[in-house]
mmCIF file of the N, C-alpha and C atoms, coordinates in Angstrom:
data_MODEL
# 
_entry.id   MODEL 
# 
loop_
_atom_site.group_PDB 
_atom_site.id 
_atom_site.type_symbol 
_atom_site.label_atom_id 
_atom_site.label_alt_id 
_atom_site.label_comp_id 
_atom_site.label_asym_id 
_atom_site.label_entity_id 
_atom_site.label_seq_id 
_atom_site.pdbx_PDB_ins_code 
_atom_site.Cartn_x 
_atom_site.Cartn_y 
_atom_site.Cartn_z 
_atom_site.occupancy 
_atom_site.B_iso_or_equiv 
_atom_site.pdbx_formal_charge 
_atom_site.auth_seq_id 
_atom_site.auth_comp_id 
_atom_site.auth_asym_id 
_atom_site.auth_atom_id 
_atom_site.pdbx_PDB_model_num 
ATOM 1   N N  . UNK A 1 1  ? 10.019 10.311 -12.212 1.00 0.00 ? 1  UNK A N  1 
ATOM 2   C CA . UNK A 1 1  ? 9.206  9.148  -12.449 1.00 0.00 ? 1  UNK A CA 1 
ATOM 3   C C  . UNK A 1 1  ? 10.091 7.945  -12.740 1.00 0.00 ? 1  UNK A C  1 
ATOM 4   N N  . UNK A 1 2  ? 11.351 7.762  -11.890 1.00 0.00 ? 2  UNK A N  1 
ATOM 5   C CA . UNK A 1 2  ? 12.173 6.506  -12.445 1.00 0.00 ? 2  UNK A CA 1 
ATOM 6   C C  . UNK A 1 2  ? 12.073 5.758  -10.944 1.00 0.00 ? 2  UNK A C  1 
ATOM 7   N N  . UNK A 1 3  ? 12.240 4.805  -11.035 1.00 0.00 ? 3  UNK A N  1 
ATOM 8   C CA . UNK A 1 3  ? 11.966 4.629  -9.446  1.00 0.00 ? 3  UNK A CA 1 
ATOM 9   C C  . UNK A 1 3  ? 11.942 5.293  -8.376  1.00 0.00 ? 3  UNK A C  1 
ATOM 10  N N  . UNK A 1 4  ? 13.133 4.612  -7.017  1.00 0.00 ? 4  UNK A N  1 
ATOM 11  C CA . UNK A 1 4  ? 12.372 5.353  -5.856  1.00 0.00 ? 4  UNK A CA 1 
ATOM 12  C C  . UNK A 1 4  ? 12.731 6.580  -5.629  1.00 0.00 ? 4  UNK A C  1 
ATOM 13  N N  . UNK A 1 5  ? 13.573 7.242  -6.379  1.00 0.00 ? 5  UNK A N  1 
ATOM 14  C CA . UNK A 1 5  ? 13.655 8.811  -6.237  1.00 0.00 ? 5  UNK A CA 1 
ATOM 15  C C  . UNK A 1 5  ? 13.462 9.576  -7.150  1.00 0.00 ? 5  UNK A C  1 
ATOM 16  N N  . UNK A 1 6  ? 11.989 9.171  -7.768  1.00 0.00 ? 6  UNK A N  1 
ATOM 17  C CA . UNK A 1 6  ? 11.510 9.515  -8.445  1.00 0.00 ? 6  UNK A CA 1 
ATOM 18  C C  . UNK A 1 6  ? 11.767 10.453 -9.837  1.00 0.00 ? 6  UNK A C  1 
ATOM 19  N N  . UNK A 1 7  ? 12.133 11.341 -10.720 1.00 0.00 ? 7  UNK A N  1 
ATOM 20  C CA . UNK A 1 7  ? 13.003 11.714 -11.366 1.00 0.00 ? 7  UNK A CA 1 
ATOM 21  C C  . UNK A 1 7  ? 12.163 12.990 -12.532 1.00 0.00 ? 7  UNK A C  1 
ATOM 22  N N  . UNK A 1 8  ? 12.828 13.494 -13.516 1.00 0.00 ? 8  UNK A N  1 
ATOM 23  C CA . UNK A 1 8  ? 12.128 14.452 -14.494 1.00 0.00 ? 8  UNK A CA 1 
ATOM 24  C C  . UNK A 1 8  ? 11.406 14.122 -15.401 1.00 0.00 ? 8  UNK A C  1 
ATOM 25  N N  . UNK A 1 9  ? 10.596 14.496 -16.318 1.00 0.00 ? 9  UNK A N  1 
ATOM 26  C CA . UNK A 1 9  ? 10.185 14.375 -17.561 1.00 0.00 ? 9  UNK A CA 1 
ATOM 27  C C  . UNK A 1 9  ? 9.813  15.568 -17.627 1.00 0.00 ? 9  UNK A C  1 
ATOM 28  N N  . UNK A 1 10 ? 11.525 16.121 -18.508 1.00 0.00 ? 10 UNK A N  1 
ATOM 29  C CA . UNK A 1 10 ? 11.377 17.541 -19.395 1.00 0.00 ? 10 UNK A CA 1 
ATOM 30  C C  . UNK A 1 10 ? 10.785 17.229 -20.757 1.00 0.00 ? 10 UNK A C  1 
ATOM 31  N N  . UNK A 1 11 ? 10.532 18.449 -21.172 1.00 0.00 ? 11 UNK A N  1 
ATOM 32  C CA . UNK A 1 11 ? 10.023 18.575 -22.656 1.00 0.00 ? 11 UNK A CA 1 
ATOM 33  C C  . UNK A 1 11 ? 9.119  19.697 -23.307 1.00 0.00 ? 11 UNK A C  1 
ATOM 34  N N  . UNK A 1 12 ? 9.489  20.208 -24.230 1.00 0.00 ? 12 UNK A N  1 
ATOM 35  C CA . UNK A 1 12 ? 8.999  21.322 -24.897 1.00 0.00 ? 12 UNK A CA 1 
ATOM 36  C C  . UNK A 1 12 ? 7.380  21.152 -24.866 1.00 0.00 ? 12 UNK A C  1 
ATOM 37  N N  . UNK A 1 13 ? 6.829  22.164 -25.713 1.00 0.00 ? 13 UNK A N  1 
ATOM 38  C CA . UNK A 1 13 ? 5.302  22.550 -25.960 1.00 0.00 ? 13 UNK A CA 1 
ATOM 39  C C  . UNK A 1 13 ? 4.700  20.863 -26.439 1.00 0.00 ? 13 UNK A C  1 
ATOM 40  N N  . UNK A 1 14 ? 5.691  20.356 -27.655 1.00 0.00 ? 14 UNK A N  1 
ATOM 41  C CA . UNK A 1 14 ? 5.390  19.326 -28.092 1.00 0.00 ? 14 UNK A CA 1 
ATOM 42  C C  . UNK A 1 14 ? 5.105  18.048 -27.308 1.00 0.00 ? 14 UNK A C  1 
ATOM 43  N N  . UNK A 1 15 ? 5.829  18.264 -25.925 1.00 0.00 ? 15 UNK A N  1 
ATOM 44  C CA . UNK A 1 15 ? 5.781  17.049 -25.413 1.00 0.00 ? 15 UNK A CA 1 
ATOM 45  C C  . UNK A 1 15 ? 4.593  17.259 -23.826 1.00 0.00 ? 15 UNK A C  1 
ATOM 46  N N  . UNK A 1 16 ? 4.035  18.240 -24.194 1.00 0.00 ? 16 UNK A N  1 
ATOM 47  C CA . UNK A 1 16 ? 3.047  18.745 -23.220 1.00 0.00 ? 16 UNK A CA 1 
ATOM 48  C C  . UNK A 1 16 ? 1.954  17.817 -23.263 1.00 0.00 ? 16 UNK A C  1 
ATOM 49  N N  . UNK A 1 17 ? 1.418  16.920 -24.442 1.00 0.00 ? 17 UNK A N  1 
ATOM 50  C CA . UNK A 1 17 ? 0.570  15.489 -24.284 1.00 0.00 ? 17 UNK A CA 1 
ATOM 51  C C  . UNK A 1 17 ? 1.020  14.524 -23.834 1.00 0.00 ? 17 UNK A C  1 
ATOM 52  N N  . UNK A 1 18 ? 2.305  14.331 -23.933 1.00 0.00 ? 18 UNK A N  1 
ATOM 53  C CA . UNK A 1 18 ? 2.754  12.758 -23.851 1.00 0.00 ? 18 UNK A CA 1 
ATOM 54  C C  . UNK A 1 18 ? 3.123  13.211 -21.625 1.00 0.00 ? 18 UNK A C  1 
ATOM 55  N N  . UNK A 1 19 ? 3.491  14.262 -21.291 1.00 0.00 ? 19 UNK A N  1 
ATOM 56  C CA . UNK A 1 19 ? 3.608  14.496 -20.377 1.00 0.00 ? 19 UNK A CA 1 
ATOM 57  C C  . UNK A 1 19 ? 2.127  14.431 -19.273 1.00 0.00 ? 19 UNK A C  1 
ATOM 58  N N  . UNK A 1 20 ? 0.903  15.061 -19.843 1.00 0.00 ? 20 UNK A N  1 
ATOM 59  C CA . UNK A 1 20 ? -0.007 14.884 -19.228 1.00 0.00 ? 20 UNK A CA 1 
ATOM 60  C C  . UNK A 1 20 ? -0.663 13.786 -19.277 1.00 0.00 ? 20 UNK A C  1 
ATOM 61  N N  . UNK A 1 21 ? -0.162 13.073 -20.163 1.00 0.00 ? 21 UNK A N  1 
ATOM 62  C CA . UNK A 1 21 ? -0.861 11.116 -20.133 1.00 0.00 ? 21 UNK A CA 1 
ATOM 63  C C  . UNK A 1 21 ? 0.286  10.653 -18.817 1.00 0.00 ? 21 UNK A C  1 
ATOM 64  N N  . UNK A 1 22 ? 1.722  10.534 -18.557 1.00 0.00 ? 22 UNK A N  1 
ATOM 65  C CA . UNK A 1 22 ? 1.945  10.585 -17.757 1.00 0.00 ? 22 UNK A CA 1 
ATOM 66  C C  . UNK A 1 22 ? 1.399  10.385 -16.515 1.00 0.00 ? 22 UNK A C  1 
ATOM 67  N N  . UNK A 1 23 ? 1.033  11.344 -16.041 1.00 0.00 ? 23 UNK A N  1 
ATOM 68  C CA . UNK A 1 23 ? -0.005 12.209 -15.123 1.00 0.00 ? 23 UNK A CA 1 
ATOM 69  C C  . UNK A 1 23 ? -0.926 11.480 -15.020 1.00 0.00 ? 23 UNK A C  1 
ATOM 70  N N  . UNK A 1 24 ? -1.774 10.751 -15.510 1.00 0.00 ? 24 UNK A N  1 
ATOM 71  C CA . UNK A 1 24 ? -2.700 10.283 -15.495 1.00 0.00 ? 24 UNK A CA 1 
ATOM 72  C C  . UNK A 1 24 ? -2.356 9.058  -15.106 1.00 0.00 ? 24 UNK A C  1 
ATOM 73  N N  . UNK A 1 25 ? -1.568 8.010  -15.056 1.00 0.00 ? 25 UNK A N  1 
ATOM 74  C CA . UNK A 1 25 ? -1.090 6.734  -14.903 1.00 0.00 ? 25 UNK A CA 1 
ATOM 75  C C  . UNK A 1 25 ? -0.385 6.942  -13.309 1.00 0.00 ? 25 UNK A C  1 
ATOM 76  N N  . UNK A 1 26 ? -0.408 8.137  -13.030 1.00 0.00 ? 26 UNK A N  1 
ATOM 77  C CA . UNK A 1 26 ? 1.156  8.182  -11.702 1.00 0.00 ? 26 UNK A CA 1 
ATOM 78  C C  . UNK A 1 26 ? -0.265 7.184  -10.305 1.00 0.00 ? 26 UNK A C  1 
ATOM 79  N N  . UNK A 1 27 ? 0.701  6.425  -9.770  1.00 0.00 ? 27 UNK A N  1 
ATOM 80  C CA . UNK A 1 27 ? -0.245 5.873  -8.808  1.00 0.00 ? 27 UNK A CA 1 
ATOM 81  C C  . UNK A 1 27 ? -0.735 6.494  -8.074  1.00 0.00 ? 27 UNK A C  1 
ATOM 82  N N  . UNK A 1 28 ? -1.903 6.828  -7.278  1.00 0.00 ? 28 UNK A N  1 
ATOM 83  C CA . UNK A 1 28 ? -2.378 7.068  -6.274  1.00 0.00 ? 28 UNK A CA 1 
ATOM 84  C C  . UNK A 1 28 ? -1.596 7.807  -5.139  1.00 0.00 ? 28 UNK A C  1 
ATOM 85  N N  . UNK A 1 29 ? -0.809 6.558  -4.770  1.00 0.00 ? 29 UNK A N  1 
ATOM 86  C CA . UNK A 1 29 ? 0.052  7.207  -3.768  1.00 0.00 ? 29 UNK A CA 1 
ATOM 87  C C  . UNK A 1 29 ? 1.181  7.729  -4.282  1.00 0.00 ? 29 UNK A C  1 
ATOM 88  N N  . UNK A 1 30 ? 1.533  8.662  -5.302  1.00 0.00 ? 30 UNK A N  1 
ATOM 89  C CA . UNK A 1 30 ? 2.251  9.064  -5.611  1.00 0.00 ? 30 UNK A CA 1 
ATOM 90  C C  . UNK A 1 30 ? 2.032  10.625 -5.980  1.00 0.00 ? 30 UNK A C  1 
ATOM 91  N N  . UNK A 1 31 ? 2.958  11.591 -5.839  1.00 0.00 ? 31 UNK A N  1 
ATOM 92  C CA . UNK A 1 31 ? 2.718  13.207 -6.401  1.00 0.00 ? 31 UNK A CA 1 
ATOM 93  C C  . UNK A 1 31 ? 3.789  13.321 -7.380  1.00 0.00 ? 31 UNK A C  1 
ATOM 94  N N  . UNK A 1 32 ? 3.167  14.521 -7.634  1.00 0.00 ? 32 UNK A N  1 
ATOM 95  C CA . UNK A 1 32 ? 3.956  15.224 -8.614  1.00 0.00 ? 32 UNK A CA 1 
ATOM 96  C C  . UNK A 1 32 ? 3.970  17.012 -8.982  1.00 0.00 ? 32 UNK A C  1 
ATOM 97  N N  . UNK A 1 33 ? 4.973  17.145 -8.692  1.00 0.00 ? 33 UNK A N  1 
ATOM 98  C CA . UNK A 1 33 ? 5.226  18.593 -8.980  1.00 0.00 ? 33 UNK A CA 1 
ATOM 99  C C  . UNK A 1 33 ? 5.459  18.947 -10.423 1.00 0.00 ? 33 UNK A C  1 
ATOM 100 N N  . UNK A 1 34 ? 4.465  20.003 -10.922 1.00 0.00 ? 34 UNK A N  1 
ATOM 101 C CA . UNK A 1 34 ? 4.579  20.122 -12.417 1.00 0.00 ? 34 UNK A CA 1 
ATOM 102 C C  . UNK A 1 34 ? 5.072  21.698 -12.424 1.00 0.00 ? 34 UNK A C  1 
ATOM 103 N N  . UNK A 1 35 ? 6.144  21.781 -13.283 1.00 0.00 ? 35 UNK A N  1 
ATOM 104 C CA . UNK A 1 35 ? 6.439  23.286 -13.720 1.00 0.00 ? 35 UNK A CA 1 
ATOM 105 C C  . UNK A 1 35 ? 6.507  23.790 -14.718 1.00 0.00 ? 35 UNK A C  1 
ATOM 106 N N  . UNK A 1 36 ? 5.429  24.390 -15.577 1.00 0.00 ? 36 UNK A N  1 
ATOM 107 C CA . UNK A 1 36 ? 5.491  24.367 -16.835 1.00 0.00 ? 36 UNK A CA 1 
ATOM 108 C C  . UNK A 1 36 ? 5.918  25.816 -17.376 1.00 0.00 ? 36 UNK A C  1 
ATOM 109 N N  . UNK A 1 37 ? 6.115  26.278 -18.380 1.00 0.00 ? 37 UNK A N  1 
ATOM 110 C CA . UNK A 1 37 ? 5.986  27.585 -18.723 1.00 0.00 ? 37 UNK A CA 1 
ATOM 111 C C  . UNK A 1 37 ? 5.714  27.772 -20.327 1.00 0.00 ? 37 UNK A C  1 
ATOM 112 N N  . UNK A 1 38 ? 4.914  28.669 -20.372 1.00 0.00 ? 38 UNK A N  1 
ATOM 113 C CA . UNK A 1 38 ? 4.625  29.166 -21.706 1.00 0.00 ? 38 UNK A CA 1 
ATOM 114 C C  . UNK A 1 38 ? 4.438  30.649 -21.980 1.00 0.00 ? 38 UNK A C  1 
ATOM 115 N N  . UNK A 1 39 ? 4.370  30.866 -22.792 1.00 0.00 ? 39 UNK A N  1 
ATOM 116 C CA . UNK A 1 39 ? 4.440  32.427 -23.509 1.00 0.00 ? 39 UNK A CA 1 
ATOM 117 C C  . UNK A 1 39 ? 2.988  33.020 -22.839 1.00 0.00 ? 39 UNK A C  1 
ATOM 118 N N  . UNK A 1 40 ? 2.288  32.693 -22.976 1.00 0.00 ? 40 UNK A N  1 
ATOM 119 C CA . UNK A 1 40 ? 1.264  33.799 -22.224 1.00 0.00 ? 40 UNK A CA 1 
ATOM 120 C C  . UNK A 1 40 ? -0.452 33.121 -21.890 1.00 0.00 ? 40 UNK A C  1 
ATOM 121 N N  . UNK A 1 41 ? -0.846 33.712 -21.226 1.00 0.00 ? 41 UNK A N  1 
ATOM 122 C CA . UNK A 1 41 ? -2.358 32.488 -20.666 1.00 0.00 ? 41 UNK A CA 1 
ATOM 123 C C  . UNK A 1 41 ? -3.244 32.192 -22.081 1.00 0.00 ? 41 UNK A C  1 
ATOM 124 N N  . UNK A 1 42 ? -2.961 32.492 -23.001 1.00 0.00 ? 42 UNK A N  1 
ATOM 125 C CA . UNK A 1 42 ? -3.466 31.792 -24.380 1.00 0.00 ? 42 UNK A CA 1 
ATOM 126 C C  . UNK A 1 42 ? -2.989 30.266 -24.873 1.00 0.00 ? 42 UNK A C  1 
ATOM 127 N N  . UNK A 1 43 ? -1.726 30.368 -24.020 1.00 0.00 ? 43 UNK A N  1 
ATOM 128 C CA . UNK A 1 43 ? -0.838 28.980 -24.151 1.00 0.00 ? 43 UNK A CA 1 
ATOM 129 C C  . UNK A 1 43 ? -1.286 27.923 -22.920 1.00 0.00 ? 43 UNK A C  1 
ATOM 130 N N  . UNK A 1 44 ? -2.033 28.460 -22.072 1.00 0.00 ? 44 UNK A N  1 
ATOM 131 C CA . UNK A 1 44 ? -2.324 27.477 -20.926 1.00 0.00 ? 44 UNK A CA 1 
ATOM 132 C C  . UNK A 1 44 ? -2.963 26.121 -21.267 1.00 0.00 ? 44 UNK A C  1 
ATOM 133 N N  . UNK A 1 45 ? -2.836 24.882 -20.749 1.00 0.00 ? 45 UNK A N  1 
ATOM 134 C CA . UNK A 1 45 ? -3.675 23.748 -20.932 1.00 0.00 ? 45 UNK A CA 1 
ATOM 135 C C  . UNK A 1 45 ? -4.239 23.306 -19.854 1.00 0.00 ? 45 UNK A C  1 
ATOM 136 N N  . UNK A 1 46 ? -5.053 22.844 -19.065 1.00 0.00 ? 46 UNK A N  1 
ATOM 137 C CA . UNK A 1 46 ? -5.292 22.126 -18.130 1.00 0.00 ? 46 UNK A CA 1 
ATOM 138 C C  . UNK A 1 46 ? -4.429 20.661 -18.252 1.00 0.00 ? 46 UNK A C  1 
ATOM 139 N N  . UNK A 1 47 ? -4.130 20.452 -16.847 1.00 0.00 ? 47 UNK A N  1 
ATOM 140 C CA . UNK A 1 47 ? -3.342 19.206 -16.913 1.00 0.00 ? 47 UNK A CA 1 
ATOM 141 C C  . UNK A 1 47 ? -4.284 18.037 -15.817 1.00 0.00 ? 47 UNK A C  1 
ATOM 142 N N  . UNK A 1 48 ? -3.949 17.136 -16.275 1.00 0.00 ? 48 UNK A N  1 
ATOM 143 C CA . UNK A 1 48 ? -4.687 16.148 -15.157 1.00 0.00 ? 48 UNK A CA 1 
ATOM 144 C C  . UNK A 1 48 ? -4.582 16.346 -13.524 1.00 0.00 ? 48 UNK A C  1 
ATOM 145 N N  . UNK A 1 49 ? -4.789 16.058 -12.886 1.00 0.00 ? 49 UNK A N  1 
ATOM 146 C CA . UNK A 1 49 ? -4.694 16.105 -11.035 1.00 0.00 ? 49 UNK A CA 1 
ATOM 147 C C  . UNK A 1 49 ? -5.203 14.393 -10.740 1.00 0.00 ? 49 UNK A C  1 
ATOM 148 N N  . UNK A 1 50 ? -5.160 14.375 -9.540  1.00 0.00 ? 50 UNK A N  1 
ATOM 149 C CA . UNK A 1 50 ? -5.153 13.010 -8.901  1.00 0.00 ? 50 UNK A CA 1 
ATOM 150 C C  . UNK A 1 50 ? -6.516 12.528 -9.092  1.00 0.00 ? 50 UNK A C  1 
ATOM 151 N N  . UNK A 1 51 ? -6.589 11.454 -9.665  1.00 0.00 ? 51 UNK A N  1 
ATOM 152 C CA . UNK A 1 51 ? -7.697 10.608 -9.964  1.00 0.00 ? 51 UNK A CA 1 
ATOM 153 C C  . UNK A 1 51 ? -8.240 11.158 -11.415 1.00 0.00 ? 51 UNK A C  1 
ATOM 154 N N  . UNK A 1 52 ? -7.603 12.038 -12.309 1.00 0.00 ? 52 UNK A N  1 
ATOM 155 C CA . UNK A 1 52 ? -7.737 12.338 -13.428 1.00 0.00 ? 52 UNK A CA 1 
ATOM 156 C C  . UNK A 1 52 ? -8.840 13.971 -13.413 1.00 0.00 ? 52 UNK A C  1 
ATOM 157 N N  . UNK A 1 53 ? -8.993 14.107 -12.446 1.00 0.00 ? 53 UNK A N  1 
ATOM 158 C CA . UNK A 1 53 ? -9.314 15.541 -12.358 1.00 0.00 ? 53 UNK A CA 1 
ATOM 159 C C  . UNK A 1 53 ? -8.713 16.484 -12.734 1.00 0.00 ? 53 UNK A C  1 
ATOM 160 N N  . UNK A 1 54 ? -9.458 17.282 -14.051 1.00 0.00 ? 54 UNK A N  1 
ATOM 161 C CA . UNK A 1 54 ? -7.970 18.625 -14.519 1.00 0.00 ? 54 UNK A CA 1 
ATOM 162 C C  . UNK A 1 54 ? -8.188 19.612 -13.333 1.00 0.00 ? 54 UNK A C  1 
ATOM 163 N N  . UNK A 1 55 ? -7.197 20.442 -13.127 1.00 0.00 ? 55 UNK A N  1 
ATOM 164 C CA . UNK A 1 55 ? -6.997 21.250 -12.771 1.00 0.00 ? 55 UNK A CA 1 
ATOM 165 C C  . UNK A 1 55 ? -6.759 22.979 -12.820 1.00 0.00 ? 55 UNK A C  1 
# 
């Protein structure tokens, strides 16, 4: 997300909000590949998708 070659935003469990607000702002014409991992599907969150649709 840094200009035109676009770039990371790592970050622990903690930064799993500030990452999916992110997400929500990315333009239109823009993607994003998310790779998250957590300890087990109790840890899952829904994250935003394009036009603010979770996923």
């Amino acid at each position: 997300m840094l200009g035109l070659g676009g770039g990371e935003l790592p970050g622990a469990e903690t930064a799993l909000p500030a990452i999916a607000r992110r997400l929500t702002i990315l333009p239109d014409s823009k993607r994003a590949f998310v790779f998250l991992e957590v300890a087990d599907s109790a840890e899952e969150q829904p994250l935003p998708s394009l036009h603010g649709a979770p996923r």
